[in-house]
N, C-alpha and C positions, 0 to 999 in steps of 0.2 A: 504494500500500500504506500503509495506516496504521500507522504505527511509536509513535502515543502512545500505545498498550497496554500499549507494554514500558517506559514512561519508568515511574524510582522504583519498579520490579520486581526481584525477586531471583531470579536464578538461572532467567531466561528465554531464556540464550543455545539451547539446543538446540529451545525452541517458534521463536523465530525463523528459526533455520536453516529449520524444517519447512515455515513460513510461506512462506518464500522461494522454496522448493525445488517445494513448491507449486504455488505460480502461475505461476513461471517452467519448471519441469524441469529447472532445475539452477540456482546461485548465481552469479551476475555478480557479480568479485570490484571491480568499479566500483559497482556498488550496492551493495554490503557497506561498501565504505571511506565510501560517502555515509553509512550508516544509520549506522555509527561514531561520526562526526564528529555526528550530529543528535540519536544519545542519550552522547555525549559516555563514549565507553567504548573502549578500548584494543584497534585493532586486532590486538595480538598475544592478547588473550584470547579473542577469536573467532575467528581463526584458528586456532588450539591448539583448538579444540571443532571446527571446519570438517574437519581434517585428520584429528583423533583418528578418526571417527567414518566408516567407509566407506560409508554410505549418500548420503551430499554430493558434489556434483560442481560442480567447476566450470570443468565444461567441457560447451556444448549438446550435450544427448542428442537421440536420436528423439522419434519420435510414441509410437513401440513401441521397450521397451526388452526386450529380448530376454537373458536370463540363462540360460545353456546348461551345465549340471551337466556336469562331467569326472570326479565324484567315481569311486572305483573302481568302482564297482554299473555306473556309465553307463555309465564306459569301460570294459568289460567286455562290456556287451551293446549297443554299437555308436553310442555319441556322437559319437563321428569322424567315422563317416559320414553322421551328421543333417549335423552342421559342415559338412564336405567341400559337401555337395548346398546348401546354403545360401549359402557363402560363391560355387559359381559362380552360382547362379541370382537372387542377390541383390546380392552381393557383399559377404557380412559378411566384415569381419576384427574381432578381440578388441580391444575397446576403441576401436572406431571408432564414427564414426556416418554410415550413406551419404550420399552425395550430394546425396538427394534430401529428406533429412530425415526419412526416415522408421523406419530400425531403427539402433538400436545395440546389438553386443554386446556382451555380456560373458560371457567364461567362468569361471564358480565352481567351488570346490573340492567344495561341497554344498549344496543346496538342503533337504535332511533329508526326500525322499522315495526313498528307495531303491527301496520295494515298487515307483514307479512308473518304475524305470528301464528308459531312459534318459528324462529328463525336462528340461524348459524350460520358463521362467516368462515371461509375458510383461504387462507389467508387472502387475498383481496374478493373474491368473490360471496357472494348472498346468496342462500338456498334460505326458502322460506314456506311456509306452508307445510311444514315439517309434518312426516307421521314416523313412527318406527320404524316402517317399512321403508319408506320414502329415504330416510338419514341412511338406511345400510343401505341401500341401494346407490347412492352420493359416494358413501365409502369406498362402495367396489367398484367403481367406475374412477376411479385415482389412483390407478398401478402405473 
């Protein structure tokens, strides 16, 4: 990664994070403390932006990151049970990433599609109108 973009830059920590986040799928806070150190900038001021900002991780996600709306709409008209059907047939648990590398979940409060509840994001795309069958069906069609 070329980090001489950001040298004598202002106010480039959050293109960085994106940068990082990027190419990797989440932030190695071992490459973070390197890139610190090589534009000579205060690990606590990047971290305070790493932590602020919930889109950052750093900890390795999937291939597929998988965002499953609890908000009220979903759990209302049956998020549970997408979950439920997913977590045996797959083995998601909230905020893990399988085994095998390839999904991690996360359960959100909203994704700001109600009309399509219940609904899950995977990572930039929306599937919405969720049933159990419908979600494994989404799953097997991402080999």
């Amino acid at each position: 990664m070329k980090i001489d973009k950001y040298k004598n830059k202002k106010g480039y920590y959050l293109e960085l994070l994106q940068d990082i986040q990027g190419r990797k799928n989440y932030i190695p806070v071992s490459l973070l403390k390197k890139i610190c150190k090589q534009l000579d900038i205060p690990e606590s001021k990047i971290f305070g932006v790493l932590t602020f900002y919930s889109q950052f991780t750093t900890e390795k996600r999937g291939k597929y990151l998988v965002k499953l709306c609890d908000g009220t709409a979903c759990h209302v008209k049956g998020a549970r049970e997408v979950k439920r059907i997913l977590e045996r047939k797959y083995g998601l648990t909230n905020g893990k990433t399988t085994a095998d590398g390839r999904f991690t979940l996360q359960e959100v409060a909203c994704l700001g599609s109600c009309f399509l509840a219940p609904v899950m994001m995977i990572n930039q795309q929306y599937f919405g109108n969720l049933t159990p069958e419908k979600a494994l069906s989404i799953f097997k069609n991402l080999k």
